[in-house]
C-alpha positions as a Python dict, from the first residue, in 0.01 Angstrom:
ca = {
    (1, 'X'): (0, 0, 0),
    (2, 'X'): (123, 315, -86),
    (3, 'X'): (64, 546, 229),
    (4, 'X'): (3, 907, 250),
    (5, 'X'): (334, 1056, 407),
    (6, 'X'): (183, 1312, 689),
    (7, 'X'): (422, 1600, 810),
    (8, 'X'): (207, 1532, 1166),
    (9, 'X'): (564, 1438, 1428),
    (10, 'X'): (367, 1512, 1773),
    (11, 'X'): (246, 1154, 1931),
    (12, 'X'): (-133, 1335, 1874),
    (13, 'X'): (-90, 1335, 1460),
    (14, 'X'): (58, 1017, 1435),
    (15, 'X'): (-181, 816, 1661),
    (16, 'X'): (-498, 1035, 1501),
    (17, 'X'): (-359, 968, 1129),
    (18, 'X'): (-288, 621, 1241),
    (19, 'X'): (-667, 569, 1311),
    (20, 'X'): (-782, 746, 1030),
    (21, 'X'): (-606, 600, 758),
    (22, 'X'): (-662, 190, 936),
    (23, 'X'): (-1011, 268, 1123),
    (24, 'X'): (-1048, 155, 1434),
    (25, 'X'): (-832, -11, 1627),
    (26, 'X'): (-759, -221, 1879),
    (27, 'X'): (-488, -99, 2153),
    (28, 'X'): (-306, -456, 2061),
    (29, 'X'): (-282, -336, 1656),
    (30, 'X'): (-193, -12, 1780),
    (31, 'X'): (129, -110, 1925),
    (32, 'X'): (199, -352, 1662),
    (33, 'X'): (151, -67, 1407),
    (34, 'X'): (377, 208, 1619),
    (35, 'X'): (632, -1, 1720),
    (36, 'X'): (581, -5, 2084),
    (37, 'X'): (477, -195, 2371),
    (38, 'X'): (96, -257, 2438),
    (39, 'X'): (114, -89, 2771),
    (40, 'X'): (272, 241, 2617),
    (41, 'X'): (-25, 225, 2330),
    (42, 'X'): (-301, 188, 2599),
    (43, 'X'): (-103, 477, 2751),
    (44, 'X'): (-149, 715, 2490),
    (45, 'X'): (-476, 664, 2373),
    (46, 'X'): (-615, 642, 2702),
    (47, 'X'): (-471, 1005, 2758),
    (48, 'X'): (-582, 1094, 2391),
    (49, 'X'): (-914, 984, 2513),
    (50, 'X'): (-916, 1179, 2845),
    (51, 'X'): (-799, 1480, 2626),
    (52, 'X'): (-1160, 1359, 2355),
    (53, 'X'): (-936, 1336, 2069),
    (54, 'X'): (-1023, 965, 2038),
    (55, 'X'): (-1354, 683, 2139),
    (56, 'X'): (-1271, 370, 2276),
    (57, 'X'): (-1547, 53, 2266),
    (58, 'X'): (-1507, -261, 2466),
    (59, 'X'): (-1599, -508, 2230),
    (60, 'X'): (-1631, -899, 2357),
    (61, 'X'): (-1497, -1140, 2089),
    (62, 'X'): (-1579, -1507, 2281),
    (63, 'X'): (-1391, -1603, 2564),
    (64, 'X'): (-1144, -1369, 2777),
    (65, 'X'): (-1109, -1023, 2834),
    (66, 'X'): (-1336, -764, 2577),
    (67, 'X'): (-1098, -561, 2366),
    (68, 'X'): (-1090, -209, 2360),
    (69, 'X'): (-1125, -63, 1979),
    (70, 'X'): (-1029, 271, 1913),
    (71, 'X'): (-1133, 499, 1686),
    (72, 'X'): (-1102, 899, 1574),
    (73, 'X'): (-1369, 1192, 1780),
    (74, 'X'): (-1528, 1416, 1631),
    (75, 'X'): (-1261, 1657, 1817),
    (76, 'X'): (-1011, 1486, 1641),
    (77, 'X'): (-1136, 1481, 1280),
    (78, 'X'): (-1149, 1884, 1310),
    (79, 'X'): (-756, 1839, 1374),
    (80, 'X'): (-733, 1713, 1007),
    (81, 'X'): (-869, 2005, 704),
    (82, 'X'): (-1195, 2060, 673),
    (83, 'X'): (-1148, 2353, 379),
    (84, 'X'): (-1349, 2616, 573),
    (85, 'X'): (-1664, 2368, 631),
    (86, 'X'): (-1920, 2676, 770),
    (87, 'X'): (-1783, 2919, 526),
    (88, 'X'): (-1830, 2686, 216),
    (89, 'X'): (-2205, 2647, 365),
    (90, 'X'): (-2309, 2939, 350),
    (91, 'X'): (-2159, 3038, 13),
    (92, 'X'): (-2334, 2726, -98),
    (93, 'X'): (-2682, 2775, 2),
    (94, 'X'): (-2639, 3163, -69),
    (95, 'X'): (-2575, 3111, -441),
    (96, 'X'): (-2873, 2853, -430),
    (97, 'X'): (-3142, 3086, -210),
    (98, 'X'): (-3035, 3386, -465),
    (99, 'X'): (-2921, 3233, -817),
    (100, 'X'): (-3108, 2897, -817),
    (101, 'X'): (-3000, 2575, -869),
    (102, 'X'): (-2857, 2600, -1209),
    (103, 'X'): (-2596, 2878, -1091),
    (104, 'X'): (-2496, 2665, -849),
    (105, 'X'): (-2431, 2353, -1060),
    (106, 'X'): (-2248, 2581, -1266),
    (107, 'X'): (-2036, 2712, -1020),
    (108, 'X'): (-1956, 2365, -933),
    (109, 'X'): (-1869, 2228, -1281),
    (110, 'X'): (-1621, 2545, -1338),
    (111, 'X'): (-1436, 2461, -1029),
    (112, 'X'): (-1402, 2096, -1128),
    (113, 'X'): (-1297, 2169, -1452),
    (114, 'X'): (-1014, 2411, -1278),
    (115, 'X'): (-929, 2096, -1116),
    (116, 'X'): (-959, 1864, -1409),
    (117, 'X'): (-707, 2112, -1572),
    (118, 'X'): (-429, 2126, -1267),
    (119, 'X'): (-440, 1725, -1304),
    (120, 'X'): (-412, 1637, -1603),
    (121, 'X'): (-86, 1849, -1683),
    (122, 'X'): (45, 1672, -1405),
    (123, 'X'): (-58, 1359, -1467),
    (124, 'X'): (-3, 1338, -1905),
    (125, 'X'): (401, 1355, -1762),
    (126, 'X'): (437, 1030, -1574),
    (127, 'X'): (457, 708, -1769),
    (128, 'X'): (239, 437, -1680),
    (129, 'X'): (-92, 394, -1521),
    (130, 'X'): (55, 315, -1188),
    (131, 'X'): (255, 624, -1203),
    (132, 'X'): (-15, 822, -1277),
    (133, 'X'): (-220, 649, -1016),
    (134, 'X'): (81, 723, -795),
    (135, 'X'): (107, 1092, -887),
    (136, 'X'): (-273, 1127, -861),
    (137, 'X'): (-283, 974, -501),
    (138, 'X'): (7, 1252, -404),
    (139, 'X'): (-190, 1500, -546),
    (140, 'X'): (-532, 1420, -385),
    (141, 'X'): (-273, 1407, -65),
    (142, 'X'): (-171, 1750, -96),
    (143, 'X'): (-556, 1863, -143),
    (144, 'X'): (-627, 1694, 226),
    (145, 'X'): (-773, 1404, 103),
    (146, 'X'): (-493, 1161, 297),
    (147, 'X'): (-454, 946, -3),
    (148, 'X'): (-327, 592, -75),
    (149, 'X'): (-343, 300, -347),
    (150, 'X'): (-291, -43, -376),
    (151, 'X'): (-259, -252, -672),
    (152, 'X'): (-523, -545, -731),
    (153, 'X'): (-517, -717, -1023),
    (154, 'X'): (-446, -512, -1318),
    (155, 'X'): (-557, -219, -1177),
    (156, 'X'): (-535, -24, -870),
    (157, 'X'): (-784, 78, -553),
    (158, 'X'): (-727, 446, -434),
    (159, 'X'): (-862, 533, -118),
    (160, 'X'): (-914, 871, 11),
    (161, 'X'): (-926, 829, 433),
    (162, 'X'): (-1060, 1196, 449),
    (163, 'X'): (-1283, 1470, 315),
    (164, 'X'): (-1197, 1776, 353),
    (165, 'X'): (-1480, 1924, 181),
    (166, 'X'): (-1718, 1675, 354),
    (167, 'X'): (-1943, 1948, 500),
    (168, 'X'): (-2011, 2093, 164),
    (169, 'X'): (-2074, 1799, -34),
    (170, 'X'): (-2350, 1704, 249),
    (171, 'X'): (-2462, 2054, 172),
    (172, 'X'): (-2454, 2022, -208),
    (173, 'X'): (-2420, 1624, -350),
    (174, 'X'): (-2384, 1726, -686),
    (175, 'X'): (-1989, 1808, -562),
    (176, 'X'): (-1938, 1437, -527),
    (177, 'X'): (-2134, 1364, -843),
    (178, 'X'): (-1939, 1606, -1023),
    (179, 'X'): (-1571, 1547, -884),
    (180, 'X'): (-1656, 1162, -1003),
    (181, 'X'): (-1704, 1249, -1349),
    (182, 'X'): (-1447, 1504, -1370),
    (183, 'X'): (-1223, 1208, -1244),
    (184, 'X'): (-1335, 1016, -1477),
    (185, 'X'): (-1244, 1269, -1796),
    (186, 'X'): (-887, 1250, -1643),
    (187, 'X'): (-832, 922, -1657),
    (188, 'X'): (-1038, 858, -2025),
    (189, 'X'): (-747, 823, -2230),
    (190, 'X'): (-541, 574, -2027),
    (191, 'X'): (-847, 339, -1826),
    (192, 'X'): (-1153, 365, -1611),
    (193, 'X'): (-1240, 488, -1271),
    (194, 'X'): (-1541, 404, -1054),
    (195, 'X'): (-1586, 471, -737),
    (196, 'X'): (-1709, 152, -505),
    (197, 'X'): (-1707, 355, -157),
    (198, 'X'): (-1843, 675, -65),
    (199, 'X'): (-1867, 835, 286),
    (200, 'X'): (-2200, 1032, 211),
    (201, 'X'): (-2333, 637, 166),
    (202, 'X'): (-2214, 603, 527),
    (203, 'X'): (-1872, 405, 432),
    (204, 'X'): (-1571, 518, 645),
    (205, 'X'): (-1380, 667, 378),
    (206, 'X'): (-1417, 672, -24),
    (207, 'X'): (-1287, 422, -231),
    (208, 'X'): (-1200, 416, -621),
    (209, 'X'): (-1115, 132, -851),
    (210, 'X'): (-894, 238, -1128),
    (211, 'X'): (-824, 1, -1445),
    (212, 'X'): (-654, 27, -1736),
    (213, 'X'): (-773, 75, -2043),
    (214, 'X'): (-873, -206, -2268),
    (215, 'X'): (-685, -267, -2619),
    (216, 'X'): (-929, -323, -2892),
    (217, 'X'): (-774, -583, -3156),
    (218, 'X'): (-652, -408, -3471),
}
């Protein structure tokens, strides 16, 4: 898996990023993921908790002791970006109350087509789908997404652990419907790109499948 690489260095960023990017967590995983003992993981989170950066469940799994699973607060998804959530709002249902719909849809599909531009020069440089996928993944990175990809089969899963523009595309869904087909103009000359998860569908993060294009005999 190709992992988003975080600037976060305080033990808060790391363990929050950790979360975010696996899901929850047990404190066992935890430590096996960090590189440190389980006592020094339940150590952390438990003052992460105490500080409501992070939940914690006790979950029973048969016999013995329940586990504890942790997972990310509401506190601590506001550490990650959130691309001015009440600001984007209100511009959103302002140009809706006064403009209508239409204006708004427009306004939407001139900002994705900004984006579709910025990508594509990028992404027409590297050589190979992978690299592109590669490139693409950094890029969504830098935009706050917290990006990563995997290959799988002959094609490659990209999964985007956060939204930074989540409030707005609650707001306005036509964002998500958009950004997916401006995605998929991107990618048209070298495969296909679908997307299989999607938060606003109640998954824990969105998910793409990207596959390469299919060579029609001569």
């Amino acid at each position: 898996m190709e992992n988003y690489k975080a600037h976060h260095t305080s033990s808060v960023d790391r363990l929050l990023l950790l979360l975010k990017t696996k899901g929850p967590l047990t404190t066992g995983a935890v430590s096996v993921e960090l590189g440190i003992t389980a006592e020094g993981a339940r150590q952390q989170l438990q003052r992460l908790a105490e500080e409501g950066w992070v939940l914690f469940e006790s979950i029973s799994r048969g016999v013995g002791r329940p586990s504890l699973v942790w997972s990310v607060s509401d506190k601590g998804n506001r550490r990650f970006p959130d691309s001015h959530a009440e600001l984007t709002v209100q511009l959103i249902d302002t140009i809706r109350d006064v403009l209508g719909a239409e204006a708004l849809n427009n306004v939407i599909s001139a900002r994705e087509y900004k984006v579709l531009l910025r990508y594509y020069d990028i992404l027409k440089e590297e050589e190979g789908l992978e690299a592109k996928v590669r490139k693409f993944a950094e890029l969504r990175s830098r935009d706050g997404y917290l990006a990563e990809y995997r290959k799988e089969g002959e094609g490659f899963i990209m999964i985007e652990n956060h939204c930074p523009i989540c409030a707005a595309a609650t707001a306005c869904h036509d964002i998500c419907k958009v950004e997916l087909q401006t995605f998929q103009e991107i990618f048209r000359e070298w495969g296909t790109i679908e997307r299989l998860d999607h938060v606003l569908e109640g998954a824990r993060h969105c998910a793409y499948r990207i596959s390469p294009a299919v060579r029609r005999e001569s």
